[in-house]
C-alpha positions in Angstrom: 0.0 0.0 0.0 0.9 3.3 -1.1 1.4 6.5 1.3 -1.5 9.0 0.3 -0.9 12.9 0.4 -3.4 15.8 -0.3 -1.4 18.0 -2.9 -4.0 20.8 -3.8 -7.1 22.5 -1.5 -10.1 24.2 -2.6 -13.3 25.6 -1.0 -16.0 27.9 -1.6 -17.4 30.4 1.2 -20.4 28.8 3.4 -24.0 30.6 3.8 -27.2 30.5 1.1 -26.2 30.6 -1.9 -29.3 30.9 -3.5 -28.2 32.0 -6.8 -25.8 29.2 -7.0 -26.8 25.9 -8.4 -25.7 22.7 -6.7 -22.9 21.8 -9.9 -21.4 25.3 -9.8 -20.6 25.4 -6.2 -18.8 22.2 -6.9 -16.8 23.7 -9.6 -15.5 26.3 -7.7 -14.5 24.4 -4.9 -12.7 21.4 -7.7 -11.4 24.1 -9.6 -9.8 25.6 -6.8 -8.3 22.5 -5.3 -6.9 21.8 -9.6 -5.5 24.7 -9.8 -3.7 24.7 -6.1 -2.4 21.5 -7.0 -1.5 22.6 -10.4 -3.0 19.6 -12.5 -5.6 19.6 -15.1 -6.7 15.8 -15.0 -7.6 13.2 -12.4 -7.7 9.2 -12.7 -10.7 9.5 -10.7 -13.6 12.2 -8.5 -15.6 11.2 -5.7 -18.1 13.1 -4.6 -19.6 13.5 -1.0 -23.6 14.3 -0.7 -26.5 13.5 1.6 -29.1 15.1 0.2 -28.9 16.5 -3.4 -31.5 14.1 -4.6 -34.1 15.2 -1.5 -33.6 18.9 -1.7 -32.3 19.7 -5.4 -34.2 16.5 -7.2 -30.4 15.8 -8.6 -28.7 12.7 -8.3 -25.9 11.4 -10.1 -23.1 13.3 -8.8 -20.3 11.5 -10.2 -20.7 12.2 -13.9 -22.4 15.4 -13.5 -19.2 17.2 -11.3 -16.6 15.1 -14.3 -18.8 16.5 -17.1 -19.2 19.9 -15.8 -15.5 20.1 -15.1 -14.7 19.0 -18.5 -13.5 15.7 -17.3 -16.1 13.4 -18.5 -14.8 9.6 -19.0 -13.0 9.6 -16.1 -14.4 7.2 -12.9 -16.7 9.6 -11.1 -18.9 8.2 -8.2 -21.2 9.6 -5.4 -20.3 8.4 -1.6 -23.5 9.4 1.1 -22.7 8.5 4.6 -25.1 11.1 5.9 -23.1 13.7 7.7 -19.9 11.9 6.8 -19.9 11.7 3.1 -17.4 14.4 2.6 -14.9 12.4 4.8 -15.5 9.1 3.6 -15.3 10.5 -0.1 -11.5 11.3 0.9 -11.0 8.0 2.7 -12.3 6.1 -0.7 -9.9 8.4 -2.7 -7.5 7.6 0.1 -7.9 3.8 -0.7 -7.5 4.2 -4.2 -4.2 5.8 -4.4 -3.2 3.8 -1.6 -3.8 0.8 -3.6 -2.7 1.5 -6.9 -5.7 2.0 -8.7 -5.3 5.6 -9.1 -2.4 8.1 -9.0 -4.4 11.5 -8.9 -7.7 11.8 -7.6 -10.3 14.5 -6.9 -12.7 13.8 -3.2 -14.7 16.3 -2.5 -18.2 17.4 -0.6 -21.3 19.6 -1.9 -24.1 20.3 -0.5 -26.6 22.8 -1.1 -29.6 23.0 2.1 -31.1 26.3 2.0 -33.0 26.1 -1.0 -36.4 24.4 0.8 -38.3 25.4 3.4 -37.0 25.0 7.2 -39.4 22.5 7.6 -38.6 20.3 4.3 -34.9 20.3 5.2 -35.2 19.4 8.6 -37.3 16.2 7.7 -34.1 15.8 4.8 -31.6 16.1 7.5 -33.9 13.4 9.3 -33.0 10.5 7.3 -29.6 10.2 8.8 -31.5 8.7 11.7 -33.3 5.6 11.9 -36.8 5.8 10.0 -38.4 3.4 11.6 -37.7 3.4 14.9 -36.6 7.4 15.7 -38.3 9.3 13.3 -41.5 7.5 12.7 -41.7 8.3 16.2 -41.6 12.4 15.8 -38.3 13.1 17.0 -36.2 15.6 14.7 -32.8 15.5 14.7 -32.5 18.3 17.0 -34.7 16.2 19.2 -32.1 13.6 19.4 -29.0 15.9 20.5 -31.1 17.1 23.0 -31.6 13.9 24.6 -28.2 13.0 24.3 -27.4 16.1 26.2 -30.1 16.1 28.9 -28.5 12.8 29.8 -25.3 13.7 29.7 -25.8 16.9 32.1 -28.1 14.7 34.6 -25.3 11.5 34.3 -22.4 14.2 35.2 -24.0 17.0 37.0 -23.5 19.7 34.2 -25.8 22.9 33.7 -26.5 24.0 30.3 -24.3 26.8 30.9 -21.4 25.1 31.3 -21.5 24.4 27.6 -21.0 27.9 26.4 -17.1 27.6 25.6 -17.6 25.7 22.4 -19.8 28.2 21.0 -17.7 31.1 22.2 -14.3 29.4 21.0 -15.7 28.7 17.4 -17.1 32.2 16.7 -14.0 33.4 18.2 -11.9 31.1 15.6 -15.2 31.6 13.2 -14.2 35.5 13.2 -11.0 35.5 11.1 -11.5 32.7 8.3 -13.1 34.7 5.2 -15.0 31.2 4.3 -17.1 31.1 7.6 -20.8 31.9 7.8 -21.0 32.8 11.2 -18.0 36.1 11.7 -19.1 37.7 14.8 -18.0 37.1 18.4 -20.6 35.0 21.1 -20.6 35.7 24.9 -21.2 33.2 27.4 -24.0 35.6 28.2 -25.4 35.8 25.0 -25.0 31.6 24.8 -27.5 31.6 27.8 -29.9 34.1 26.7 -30.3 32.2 23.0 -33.7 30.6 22.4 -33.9 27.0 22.9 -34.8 25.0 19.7 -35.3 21.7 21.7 -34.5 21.8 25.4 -31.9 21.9 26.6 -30.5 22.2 23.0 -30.4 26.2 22.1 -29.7 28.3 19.1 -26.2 28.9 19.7 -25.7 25.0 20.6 -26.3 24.0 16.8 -24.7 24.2 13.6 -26.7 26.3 10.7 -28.2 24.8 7.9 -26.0 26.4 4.8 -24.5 25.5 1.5 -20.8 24.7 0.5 -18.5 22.8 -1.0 -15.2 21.9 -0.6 -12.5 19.5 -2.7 -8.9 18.0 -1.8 -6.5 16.5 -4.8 -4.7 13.1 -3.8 -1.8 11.8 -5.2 1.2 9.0 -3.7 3.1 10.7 -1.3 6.6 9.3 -2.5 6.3 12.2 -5.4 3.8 14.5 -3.4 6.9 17.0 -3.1 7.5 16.9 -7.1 3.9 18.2 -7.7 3.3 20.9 -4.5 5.5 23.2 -2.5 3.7 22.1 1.2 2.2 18.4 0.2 0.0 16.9 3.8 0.0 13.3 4.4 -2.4 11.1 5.5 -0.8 9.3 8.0 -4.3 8.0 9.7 -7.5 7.3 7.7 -10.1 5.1 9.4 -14.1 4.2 9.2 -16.1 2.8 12.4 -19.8 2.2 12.5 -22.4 1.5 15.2 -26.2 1.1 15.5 -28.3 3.7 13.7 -30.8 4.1 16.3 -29.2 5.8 20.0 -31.6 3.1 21.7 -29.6 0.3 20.6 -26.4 1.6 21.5 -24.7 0.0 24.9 -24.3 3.5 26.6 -25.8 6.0 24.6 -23.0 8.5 26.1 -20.4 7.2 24.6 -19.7 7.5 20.3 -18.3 4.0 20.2 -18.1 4.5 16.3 -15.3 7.5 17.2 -13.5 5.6 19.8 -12.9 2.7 16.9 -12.4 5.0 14.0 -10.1 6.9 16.5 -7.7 4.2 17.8 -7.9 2.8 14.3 -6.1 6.2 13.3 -3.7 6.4 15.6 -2.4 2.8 14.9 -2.0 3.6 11.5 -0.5 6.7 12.2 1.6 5.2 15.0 0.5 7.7 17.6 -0.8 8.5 20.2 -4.1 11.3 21.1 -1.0 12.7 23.1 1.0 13.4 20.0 -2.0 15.5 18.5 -1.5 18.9 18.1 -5.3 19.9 17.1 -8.5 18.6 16.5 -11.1 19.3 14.0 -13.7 17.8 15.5 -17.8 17.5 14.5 -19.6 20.4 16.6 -22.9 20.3 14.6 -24.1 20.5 18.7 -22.2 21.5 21.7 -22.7 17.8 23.2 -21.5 16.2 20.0 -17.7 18.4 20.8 -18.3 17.1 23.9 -18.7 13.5 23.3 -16.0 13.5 20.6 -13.5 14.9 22.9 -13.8 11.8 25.5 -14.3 9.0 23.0 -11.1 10.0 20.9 -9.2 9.8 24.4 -8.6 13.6 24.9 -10.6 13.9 27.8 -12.0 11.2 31.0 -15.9 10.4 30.3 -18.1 13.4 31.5 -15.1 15.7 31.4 -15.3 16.9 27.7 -17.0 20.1 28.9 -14.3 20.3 31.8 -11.9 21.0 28.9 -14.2 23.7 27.4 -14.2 25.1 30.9 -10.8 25.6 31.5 -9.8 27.4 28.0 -7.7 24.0 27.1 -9.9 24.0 23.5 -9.0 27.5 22.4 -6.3 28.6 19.9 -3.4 28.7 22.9 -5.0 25.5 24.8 -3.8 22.1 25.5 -5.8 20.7 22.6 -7.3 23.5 20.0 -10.2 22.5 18.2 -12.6 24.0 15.6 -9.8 26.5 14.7 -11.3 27.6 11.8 -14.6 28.2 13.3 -15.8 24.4 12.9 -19.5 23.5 12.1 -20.9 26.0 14.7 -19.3 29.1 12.8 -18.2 28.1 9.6 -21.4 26.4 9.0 -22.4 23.0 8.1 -23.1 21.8 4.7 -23.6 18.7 5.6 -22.2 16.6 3.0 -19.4 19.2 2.6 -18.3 19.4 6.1 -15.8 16.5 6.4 -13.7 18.0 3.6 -14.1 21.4 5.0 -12.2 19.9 8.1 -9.6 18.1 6.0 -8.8 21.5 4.1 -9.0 23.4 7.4 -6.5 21.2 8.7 -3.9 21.3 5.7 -4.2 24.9 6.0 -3.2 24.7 9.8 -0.4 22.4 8.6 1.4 24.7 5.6 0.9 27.8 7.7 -1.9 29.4 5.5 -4.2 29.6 8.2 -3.7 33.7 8.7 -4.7 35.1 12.3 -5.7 31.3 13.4 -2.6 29.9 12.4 -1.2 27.7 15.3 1.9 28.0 16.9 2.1 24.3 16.9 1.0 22.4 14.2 3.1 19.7 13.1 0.0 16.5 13.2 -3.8 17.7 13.1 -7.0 15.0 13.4 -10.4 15.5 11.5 -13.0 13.4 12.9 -16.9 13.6 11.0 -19.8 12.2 12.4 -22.8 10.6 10.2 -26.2 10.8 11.8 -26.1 10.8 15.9 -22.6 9.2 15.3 -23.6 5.6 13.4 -20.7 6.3 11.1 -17.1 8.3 12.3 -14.7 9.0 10.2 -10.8 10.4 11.7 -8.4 11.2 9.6 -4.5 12.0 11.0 -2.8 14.8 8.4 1.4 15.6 9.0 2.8 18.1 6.8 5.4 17.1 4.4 6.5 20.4 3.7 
């Protein structure tokens, strides 16, 4: 197996793009990520979505981003993993440079949410859940979080205020990246006073509902450095699953799809969560940071928010995360996001993130959640520059 590097980044700016058609945000976003790597032609595209055939009545992805990008005949395939389909586009392109199949390939996520009604793309955004047994019951997906973090604060003795950190950290990061929805500053107070959407779940808790897309270029890493200036390898690349429904998990508190994706990671990258410098994680909801934090091994169970607490998430912390505002600010396309982590992350990594650059960034981890956290995908990144 070959060692897989990302070689070229491209993104478009997140919010409602109303005037822009599903296919032409993801030709800004490829043509971008071509043109940083400075290649014309792939062997092969994959696309993340979730919901382009629900919301925009297009499926097909594959040969409709090749044909509109003047690539048509090459392999071009759609990969839904609800949430997750940006990052597990990657991890298939990952796989097939790794294995020989391909030597440059395009992954990359679109979505495009804001063109139906609040109530049509919440039942869309639904489907990630189980049909039969959570939604056929009434519960949105907001619904879900929300239980997930009423137990969690009555299990560990949490208020809801105690979560305010992740949302004030992100719009904090959220301020400085030009590709964020969200650029204004959040206070604790202002997390308190924010209308609850589905208690204790509140406004400034969740992700928004936005548009996006975002692309990386793969290519062998043992001639990454002959085609870009800063090449980022994949050291870690790994996909866990576990039951759809949050009833039929063991212990509902705890993502076991992250903590096997995320030891799955660090064996491949031979590391430890110690050795981690930052961590993109999933913050579509304040308890999802939470949870990820503790089941990746960064923090003891029930002391996710602990971290939060005591500034060790921020950009000078023990463990920065969302540093580019993450889902709360940057917004969450959902089949988008996972490459907006990945790029987010190579940007950290060849010092081009501007005012959010880290001091230390020498290893960054991405980890994207599908549904309530059925499928996790982590990736590991190093910079090869």
């Amino acid at each position: 197996m070959r060692e897989v590097a990302i070689i070229g980044i491209g993104q478009t700016p997140v919010g409602e793009h109303w005037t822009t058609s599903l296919r032409h945000l993801a030709f800004e976003a490829a043509r971008n990520a071509l043109r940083d790597a400075n290649v014309d032609k792939v062997d092969a595209i994959y696309v993340g979505n979730m919901l382009s055939g629900e919301i925009t009545g297009q499926e097909h992805l594959g040969a409709l981003v090749a044909d509109f990008l003047g690539l048509s005949g090459v392999e071009a395939l759609k990969i839904e993993a609800a949430c997750a389909s940006g990052s597990a586009a990657v991890r298939v392109g990952t796989m097939a440079v790794a294995s020989g199949m391909a030597d440059i390939v395009l992954a990359m996520g679109v979505e495009k949410m804001t063109d139906t009604s609040g109530r049509e793309t919440t039942a869309a955004l639904a489907m990630a859940a189980d049909a039969e047994y959570e939604v056929s019951q009434g519960v949105s997906f907001v619904a879900l979080n929300a239980l997930l973090m009423r137990r969690y604060m009555y299990e560990y003795g949490w208020q809801h205020r105690d979560f305010a950190n992740f949302a004030v950290n992100a719009h904090t990061n959220g301020m400085n990246n030009p590709n964020a929805m969200f650029r204004f500053p959040v206070t604790p107070e202002a997390y308190e006073r924010s209308p609850i959407i589905s208690s204790p779940v509140g406004l400034l808790d969740a992700s928004p509902v936005c548009d996006g897309a975002a692309a990386v270029i793969l290519a062998p890493a043992e001639y990454a450095r002959t085609l870009s200036p800063a090449p980022v390898l994949i050291k870690g690349s790994a996909i866990a699953t576990a039951p759809l429904a949050i009833h039929d998990r063991p212990d509902p508190l705890v993502l076991e799809a992250a903590v096997l994706s995320a030891q799955r990671a660090y064996k491949m990258a031979g590391i430890t969560p110690a050795d981690v410098d930052f961590f993109e994680l999933h913050d579509a909801f304040a308890i999802m940071a939470a949870l990820s934090l503790e089941a990746a091994g960064f923090a003891e169970r029930g002391k996710g928010v602990q971290m939060a607490l005591d500034g060790e998430i921020t950009r000078e912390g023990r463990l920065p995360i969302s540093t580019m505002g993450g889902l709360k600010a940057r917004g969450h396309p959902v089949g988008a996001t996972g490459v907006y982590q990945i790029v987010e992350a190579a940007l950290q990594l060849r010092g081009l993130a501007g005012e959010n650059q880290l001091a230390r960034a020498r290893l960054g981890m991405t980890q994207n959640i599908g549904g309530s956290g059925a499928t996790i995908i982590t990736h590991i990144l190093e910079s090869l520059a």
